[in-house]
C-alpha positions as CSV (number, residue, x, y, z in Angstrom):
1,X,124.9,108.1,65.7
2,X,124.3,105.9,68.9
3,X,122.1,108.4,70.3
4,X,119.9,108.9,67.2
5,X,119.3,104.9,67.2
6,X,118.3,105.1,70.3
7,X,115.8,107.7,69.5
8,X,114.6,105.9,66.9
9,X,114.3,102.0,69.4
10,X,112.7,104.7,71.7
11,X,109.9,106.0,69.2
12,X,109.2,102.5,67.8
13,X,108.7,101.2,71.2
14,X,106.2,103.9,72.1
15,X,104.2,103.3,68.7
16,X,104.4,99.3,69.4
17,X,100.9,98.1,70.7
18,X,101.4,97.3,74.3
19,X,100.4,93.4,74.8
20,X,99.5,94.1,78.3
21,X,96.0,96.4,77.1
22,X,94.4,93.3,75.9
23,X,94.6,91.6,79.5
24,X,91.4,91.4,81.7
25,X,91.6,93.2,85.1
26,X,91.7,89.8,86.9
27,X,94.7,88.5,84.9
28,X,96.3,92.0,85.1
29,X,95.9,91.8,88.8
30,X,97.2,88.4,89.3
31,X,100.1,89.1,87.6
32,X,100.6,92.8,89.5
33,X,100.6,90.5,93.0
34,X,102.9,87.7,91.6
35,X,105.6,91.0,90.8
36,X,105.1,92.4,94.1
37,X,106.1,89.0,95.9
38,X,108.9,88.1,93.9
39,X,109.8,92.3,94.7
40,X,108.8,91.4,98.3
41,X,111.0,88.1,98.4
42,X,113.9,89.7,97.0
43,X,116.9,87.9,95.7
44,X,117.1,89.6,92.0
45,X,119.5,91.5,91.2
46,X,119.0,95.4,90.8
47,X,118.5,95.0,86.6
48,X,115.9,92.0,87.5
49,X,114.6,94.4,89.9
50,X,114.3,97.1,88.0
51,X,112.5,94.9,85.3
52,X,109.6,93.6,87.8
53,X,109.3,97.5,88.8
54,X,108.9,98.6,85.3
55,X,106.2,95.2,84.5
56,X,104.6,96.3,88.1
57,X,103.6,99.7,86.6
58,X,102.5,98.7,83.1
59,X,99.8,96.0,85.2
60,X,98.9,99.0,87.4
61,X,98.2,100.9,84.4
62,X,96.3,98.8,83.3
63,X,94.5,97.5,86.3
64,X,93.9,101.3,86.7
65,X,92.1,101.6,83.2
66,X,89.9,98.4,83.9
67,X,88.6,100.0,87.2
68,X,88.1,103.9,85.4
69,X,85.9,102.4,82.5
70,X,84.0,100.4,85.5
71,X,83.5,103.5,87.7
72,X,82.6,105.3,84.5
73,X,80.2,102.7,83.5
74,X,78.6,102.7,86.9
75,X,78.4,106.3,86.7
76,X,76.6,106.5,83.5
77,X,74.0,103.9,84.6
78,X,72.9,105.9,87.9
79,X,72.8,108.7,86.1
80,X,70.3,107.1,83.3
81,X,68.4,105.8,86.4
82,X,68.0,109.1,87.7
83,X,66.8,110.5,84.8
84,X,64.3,108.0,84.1
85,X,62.7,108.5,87.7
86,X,59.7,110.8,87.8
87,X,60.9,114.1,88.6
88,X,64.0,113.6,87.7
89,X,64.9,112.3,91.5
């Protein structure tokens, strides 16, 4: 019975939006360093570690995102300059 509710916390976790996708990559980042310091600095204990680790990932996530849909962007726009270019050079 235990296990099945935590199936079901598990599953309505996953479905939950994530609050850290609306972030900017700037705040996102900010946040990421201020984890790795308090990480760095130590003095948590392993639970409050393992917190900042799991937080550390979720901002690299989505730090990660920000700076695919950038390169992407960036790759779709020299592209359309290329093609516009006589010659198609």
């Amino acid at each position: 019975m235990a296990e099945q509710q935590e199936q079901q916390d598990a599953a309505a976790a996953a479905a939950a939006p994530n609050p850290d996708d609306a972030l900017g990559y700037e705040h996102a980042r900010d946040a990421l360093l201020e984890v790795v310091r308090q990480l760095e600095n130590g003095g948590t204990s392993l639970e409050e570690s393992l917190a900042l680790w799991e937080r550390g990932e979720q901002l690299a996530k989505v730090c990660q995102r920000w700076l695919d849909g950038a390169r992407a962007r960036l790759d779709a726009a020299l592209a359309a300059e290329e093609g516009a270019t006589p010659g198609g050079e």
